[in-house]
C-alpha positions as CSV (number, residue, x, y, z in Angstrom):
1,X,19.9,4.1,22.6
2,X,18.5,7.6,21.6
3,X,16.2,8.2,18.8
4,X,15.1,11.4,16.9
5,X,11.9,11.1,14.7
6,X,11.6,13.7,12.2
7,X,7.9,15.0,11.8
8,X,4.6,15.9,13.4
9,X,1.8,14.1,11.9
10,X,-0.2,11.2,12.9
11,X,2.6,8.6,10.9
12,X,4.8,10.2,13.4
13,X,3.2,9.5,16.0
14,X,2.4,5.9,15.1
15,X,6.3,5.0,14.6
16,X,7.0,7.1,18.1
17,X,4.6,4.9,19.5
18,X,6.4,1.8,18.3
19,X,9.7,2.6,18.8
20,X,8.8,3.5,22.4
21,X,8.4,-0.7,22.8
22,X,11.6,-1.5,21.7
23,X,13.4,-2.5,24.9
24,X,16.2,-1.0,23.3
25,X,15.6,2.6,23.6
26,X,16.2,4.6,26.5
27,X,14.5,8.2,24.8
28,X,13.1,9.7,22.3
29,X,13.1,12.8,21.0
30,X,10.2,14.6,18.0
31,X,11.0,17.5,15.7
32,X,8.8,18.5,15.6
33,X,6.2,16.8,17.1
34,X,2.8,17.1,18.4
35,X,0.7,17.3,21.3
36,X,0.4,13.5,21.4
37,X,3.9,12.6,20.2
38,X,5.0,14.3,23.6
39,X,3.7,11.1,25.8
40,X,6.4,8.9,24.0
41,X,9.0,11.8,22.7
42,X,10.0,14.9,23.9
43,X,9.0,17.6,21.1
44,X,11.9,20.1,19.9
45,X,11.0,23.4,18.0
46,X,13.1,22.2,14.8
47,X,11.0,22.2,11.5
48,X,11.3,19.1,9.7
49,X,13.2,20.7,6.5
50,X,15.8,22.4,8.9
51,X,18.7,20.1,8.3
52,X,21.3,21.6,9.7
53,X,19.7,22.9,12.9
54,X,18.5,18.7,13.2
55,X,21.8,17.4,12.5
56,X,23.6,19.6,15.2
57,X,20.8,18.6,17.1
58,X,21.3,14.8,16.8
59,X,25.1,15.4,17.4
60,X,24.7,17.5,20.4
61,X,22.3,14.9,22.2
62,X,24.4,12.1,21.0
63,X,21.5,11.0,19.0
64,X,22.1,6.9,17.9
65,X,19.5,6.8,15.4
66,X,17.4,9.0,13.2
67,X,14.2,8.1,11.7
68,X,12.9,10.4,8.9
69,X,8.8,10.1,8.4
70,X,8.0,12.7,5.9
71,X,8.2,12.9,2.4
72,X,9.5,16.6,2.1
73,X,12.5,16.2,4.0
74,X,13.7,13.0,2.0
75,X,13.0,14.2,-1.1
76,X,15.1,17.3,-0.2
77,X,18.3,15.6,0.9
78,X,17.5,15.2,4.6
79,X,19.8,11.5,4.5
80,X,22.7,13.1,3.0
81,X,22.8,15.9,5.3
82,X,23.2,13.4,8.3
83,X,25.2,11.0,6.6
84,X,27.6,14.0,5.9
85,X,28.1,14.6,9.5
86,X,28.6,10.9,10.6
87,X,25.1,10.1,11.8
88,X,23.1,7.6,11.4
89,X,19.8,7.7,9.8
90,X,16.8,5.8,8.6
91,X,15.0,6.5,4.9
92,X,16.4,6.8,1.6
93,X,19.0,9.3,0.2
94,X,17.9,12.0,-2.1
95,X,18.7,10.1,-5.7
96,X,16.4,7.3,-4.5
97,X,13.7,9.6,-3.0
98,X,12.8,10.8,-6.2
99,X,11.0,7.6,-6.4
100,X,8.3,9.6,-4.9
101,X,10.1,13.1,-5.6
102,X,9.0,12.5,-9.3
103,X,5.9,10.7,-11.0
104,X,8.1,10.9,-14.3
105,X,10.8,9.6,-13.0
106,X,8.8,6.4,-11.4
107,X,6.9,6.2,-14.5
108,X,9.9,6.0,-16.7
109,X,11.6,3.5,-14.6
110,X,8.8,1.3,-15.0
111,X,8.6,1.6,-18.3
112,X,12.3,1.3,-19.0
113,X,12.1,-2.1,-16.1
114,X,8.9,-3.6,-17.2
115,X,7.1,-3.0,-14.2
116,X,3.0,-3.1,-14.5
117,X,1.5,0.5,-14.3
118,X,-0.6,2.5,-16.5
119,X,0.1,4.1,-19.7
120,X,1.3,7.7,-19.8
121,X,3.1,10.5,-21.2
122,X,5.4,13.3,-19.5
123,X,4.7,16.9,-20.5
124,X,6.5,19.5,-19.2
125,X,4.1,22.1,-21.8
126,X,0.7,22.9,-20.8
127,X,0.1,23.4,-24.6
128,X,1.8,19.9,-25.8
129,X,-0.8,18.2,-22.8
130,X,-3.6,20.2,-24.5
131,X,-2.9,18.8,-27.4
132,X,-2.4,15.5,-26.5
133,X,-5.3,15.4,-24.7
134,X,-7.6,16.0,-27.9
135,X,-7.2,12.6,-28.9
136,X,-7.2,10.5,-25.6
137,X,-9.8,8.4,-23.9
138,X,-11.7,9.2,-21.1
139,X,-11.8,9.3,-18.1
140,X,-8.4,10.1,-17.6
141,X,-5.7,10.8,-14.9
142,X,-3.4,14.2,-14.4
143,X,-0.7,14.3,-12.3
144,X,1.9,16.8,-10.8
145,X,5.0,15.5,-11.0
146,X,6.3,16.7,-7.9
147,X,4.8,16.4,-4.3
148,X,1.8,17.6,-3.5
149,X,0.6,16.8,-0.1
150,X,-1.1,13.8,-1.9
151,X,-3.7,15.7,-3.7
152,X,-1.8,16.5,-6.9
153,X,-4.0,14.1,-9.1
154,X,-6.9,14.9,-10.7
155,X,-9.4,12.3,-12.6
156,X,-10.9,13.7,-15.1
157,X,-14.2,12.6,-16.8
158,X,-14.3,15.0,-19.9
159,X,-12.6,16.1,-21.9
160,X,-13.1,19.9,-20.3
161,X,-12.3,19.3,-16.9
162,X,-8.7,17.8,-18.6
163,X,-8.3,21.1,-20.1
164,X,-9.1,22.3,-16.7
165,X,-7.0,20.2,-14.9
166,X,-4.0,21.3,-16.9
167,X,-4.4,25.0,-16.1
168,X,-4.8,23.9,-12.7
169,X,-1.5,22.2,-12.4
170,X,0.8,23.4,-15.5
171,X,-0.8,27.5,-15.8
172,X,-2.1,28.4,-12.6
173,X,0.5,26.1,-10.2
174,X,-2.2,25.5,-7.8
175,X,0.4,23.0,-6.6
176,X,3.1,24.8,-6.8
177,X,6.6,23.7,-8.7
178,X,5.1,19.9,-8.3
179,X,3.2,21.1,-11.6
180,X,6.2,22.3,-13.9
181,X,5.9,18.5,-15.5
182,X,2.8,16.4,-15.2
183,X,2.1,12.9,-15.5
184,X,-0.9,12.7,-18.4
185,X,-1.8,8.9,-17.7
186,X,-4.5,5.8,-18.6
187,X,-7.6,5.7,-16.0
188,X,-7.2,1.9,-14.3
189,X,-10.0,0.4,-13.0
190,X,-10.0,-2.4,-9.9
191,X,-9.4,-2.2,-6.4
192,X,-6.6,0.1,-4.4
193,X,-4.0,-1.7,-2.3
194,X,-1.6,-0.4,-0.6
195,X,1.3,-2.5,0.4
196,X,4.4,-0.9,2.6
197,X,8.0,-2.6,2.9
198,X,11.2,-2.8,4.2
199,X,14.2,-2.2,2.0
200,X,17.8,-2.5,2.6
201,X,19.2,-1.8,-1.1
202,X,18.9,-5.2,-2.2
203,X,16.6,-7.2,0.4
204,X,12.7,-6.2,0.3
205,X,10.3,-7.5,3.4
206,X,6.4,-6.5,2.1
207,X,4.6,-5.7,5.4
208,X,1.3,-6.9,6.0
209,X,-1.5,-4.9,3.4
210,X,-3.5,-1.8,3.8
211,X,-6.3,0.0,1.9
212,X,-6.8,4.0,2.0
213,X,-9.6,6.2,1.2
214,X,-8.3,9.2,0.0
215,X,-11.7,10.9,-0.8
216,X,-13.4,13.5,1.7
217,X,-17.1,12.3,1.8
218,X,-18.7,8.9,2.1
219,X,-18.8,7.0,-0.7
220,X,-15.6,8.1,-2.1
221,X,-17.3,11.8,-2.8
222,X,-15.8,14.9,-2.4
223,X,-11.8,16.4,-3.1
224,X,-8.8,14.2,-2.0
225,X,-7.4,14.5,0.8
226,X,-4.1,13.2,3.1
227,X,-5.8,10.2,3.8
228,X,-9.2,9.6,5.5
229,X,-9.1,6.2,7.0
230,X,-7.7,3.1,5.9
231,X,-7.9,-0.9,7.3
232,X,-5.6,-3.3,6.9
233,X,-4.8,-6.1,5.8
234,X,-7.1,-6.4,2.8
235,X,-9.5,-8.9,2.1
236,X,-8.7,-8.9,-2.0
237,X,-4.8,-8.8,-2.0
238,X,-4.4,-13.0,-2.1
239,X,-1.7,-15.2,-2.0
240,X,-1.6,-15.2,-5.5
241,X,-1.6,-11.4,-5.9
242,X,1.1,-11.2,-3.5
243,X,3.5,-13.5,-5.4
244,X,3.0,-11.9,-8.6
245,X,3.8,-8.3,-7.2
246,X,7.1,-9.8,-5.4
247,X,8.2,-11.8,-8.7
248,X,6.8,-8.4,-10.7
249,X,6.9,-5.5,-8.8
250,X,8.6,-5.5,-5.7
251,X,12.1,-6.7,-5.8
252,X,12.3,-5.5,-9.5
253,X,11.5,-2.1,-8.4
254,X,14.3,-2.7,-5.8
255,X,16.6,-4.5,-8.5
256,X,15.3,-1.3,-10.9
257,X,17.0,1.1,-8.7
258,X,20.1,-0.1,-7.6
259,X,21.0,-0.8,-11.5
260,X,20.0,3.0,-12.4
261,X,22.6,3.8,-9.3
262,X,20.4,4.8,-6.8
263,X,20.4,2.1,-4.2
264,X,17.1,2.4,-2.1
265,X,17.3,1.5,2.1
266,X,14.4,2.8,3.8
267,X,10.6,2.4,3.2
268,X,8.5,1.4,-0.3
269,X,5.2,2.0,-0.1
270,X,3.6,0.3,-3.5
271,X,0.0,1.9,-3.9
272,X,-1.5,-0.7,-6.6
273,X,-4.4,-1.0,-8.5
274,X,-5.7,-4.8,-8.6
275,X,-7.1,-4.2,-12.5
276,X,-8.8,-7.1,-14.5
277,X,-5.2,-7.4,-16.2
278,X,-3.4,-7.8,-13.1
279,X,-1.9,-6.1,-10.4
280,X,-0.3,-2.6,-11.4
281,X,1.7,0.3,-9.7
282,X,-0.5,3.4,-9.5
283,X,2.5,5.4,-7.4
284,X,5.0,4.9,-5.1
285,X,5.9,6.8,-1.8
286,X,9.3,6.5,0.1
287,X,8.2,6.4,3.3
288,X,5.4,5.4,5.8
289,X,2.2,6.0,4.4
290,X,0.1,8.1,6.4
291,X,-2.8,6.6,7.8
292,X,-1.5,3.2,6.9
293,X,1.1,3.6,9.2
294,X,-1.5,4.2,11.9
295,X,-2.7,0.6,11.3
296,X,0.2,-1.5,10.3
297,X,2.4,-0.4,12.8
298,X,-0.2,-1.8,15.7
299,X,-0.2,-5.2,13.9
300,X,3.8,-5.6,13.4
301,X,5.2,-8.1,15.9
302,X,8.9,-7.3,15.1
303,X,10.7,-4.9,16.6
304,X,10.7,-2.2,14.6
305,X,14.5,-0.9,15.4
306,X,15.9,-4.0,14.7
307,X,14.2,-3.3,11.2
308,X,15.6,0.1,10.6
309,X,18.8,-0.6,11.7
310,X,18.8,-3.8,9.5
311,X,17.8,-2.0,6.4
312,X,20.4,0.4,7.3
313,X,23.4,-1.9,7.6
314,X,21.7,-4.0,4.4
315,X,21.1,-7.4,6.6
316,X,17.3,-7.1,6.3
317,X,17.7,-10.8,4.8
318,X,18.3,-11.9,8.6
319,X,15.3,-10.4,10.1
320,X,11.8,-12.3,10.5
321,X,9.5,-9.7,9.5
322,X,5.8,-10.9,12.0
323,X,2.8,-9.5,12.1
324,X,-0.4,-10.6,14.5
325,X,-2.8,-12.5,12.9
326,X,-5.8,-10.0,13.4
327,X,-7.1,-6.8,11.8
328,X,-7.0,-2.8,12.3
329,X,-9.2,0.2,11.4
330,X,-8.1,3.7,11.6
331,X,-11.2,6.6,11.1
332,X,-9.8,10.2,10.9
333,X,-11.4,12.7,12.8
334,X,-10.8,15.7,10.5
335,X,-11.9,19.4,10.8
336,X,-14.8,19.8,8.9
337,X,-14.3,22.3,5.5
338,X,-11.2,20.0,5.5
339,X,-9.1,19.7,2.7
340,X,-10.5,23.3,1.7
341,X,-10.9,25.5,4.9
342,X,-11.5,24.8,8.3
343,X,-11.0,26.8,11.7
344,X,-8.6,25.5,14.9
345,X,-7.8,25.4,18.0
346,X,-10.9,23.8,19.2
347,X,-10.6,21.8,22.8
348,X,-10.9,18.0,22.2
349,X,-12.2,16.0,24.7
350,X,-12.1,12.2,25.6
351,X,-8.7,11.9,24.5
352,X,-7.7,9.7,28.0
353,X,-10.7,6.9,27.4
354,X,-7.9,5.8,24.9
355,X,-5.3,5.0,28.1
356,X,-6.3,1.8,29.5
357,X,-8.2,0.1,26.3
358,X,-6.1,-2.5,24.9
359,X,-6.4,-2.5,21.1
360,X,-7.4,0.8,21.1
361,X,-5.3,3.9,20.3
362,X,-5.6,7.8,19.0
363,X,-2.6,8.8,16.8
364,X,-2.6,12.9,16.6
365,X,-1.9,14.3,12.6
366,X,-3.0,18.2,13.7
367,X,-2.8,19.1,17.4
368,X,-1.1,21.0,19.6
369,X,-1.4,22.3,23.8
370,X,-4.0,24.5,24.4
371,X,-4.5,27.0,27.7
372,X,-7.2,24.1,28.6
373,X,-6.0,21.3,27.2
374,X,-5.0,19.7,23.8
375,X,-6.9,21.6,20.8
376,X,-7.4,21.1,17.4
377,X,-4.5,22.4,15.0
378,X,-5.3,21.1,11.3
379,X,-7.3,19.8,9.1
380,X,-6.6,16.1,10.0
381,X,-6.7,16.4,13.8
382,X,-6.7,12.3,14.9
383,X,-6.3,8.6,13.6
384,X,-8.3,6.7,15.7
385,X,-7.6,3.3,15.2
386,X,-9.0,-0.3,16.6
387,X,-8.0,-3.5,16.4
388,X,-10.4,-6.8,16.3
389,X,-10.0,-10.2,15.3
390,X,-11.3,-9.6,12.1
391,X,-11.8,-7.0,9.7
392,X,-16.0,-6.5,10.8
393,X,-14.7,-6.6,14.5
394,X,-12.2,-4.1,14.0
395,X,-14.4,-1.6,12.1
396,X,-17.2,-1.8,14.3
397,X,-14.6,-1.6,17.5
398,X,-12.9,1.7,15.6
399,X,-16.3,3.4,14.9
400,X,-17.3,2.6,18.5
401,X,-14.3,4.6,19.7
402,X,-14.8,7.3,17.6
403,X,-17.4,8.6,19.5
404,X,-15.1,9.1,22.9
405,X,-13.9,11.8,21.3
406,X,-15.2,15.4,20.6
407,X,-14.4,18.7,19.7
408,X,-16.0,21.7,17.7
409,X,-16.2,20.7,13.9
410,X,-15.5,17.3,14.1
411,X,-15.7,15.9,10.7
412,X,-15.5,11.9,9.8
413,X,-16.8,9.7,7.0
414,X,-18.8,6.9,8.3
415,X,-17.5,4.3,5.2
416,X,-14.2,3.4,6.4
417,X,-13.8,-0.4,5.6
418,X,-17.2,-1.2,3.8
419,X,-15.6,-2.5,0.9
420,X,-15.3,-5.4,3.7
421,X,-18.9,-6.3,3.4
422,X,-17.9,-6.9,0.1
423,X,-15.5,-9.4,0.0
């Protein structure tokens, strides 16, 4: 069969990766793409929120299956476009996307379902969030309501850089539109989880566990980012944990949905917060999380197009969703100013050490081909992720291989996974 993968970032890459295993497919196409994507994929010049140009694309090639990794395109309608024209596609249509499309809308079905997450209140007036924010209790969370790249929220310790924080997002739209509403919500304290899943509209397979760091500098210092490095699974989400999030969480957000007529097949990705009341939903994303993608993807077992074709035709019930009983560590090599400001189209070298260690791999987020060779084209350049038999093993394999690669600016925190010394 033929698959098209819709994006260019180091998630892409990942799922590229794995669907090139699947003794199913014959080729792959990116749109799209990156300089690494183009060992599994070939790359076509289509831009990820061109719908039409990507559905007369998939038709033309006679493209069996589309798999959608970015957030943008599903949360503009990206699924109903190709479903229009007869094709068939993986992810969520664009009523369910607003899952992730809109922090109000998640937070009100939560509220409306039950579903553990923070207190909060919806403002769509900077002046009304000013108010409100005279008599709350600090520290406290702001959100833009729409997406923002992941670095829409802001946790503020005073009561002045709340103030701040709502000119920022509401007055000055330093996000954009994703700030015409904003989420105003109680700080949680505990650990982060991150847990990613299958969904089918009614079935719902967790995947194996993950844990990002979303801040720029070692210990958790600096702006947020996209995503710095992330291991998986993770030592604190237990048994226990995990049956209360699918009795409380998980299939009720899938239950949730499908009663508010907005059936969900695609990807859940549950970002939780492990507080001392329980396990609550800090957001949720409908799709591959990106760099967990980079390290649950090398752990799955299952073919991963048997999955997406499953959740598609809403038989993920029959599916034996495996992973290997090990660990992974991804450390992203990111241009250094990165998320702020940061220069390209630096030459990275070492990039082929990768090809013949097993349990070793280099996802590309921002690259692209060079005169000389691949060069750096973003501010998250690679994912370079290691496996091991345990978590230790896997971190100290992942921070070995980081230093097979180089280019100008190379910028990395040297933290990923210490929370594992700690468990």
């Amino acid at each position: 069969m033929k698959v098209l993968i819709v994006g260019s970032g180091g998630r892409e890459h990942a799922i590229a990766w794995k669907v090139a295993q699947s003794p199913k497919v014959d080729k792959i196409y990116c749109a799209p793409g990156n300089a690494g994507i183009e060992e599994y994929a070939e790359c076509v010049k289509i831009g990820a929120m061109e719908f039409d140009a990507l559905a007369t694309f998939a038709k033309e090639k006679e493209i069996d299956l589309t798999v959608v990794g970015m957030d943008d395109p599903l949360v503009g309608g990206i699924v109903d476009a190709f479903e229009a024209q007869g094709l068939r596609v993986f992810g969520p249509r664009k009523n369910a996307a607003i899952l992730e499309g809109s922090k109000a809308f998640s937070k009100d079905l939560m509220k409306k379902y039950h579903i553990p997450t923070a207190s909060y209140e919806n403002f769509t007036d900077a002046q009304a969030a000013l108010a409100y924010l005279e008599t709350a209790k600090f520290p406290i969370v702001l959100k833009a309501d729409g997406l923002a790249l992941g670095k829409g929220v802001l946790i503020c310790n005073t009561l002045e850089e709340a103030q701040d924080g709502v000119r920022e997002i509401m007055t000055d739209k330093k996000f954009g539109s994703a700030g015409n509403c904003m989420v105003i919500e109680e700080f949680m304290t505990g650990r982060e989880v991150s847990v990613l899943s299958y969904v089918d509209g009614k079935t719902i397979k967790p995947m194996t566990s993950a844990q990002d760091h979303k801040r720029a500098g070692d210990g958790d210092t600096g702006l947020n980012t996209g995503g710095m490095g992330t291991f998986s699974p993770s030592p604190f989400y237990t048994k226990e944990i995990d049956e209360f999030c699918q009795k409380n969480i998980y299939q009720p957000t899938v239950d949730a949905m499908a009663a508010e007529g907005r059936e969900f097949k695609g990807i859940i990705f549950f970002g939780l917060m492990l507080t001392p009341e329980g396990p609550k939903v800090l957001e949720y994303n409908a799709r591959f999380g990106d760099p967990e993608a980079q390290v649950v993807l090398p752990r799955m077992k299952t073919d991963i197009v048997d999955v997406f074709e499953a959740c598609i035709d809403g038989t993920l019930d029959q599916i034996d969703l495996e992973f290997e009983d090990n660990a992974a560590v991804c450390v992203v090599l990111a241009s250094d100013g990165y998320p702020v400001s940061y220069r390209k189209g630096y030459l990275i070298e070492g990039l082929d050490t990768f090809r013949d260690k097993d349990g070793y791999y280099v996802f590309h987020a921002g690259t692209a081909k060079g005169e000389n060779g691949i060069v750096t084209n973003g501010g998250r350049v690679l994912g370079v992720t290691a496996t091991g038999s345990d978590l230790k093993d896997a971190r100290k394999n992942a921070y070995e291989a980081v230093k097979w690669v180089n280019f100008e600016n190379k910028y990395y925190r040297n933290d990923i996974g210490k929370a594992i010394d700690e468990a």
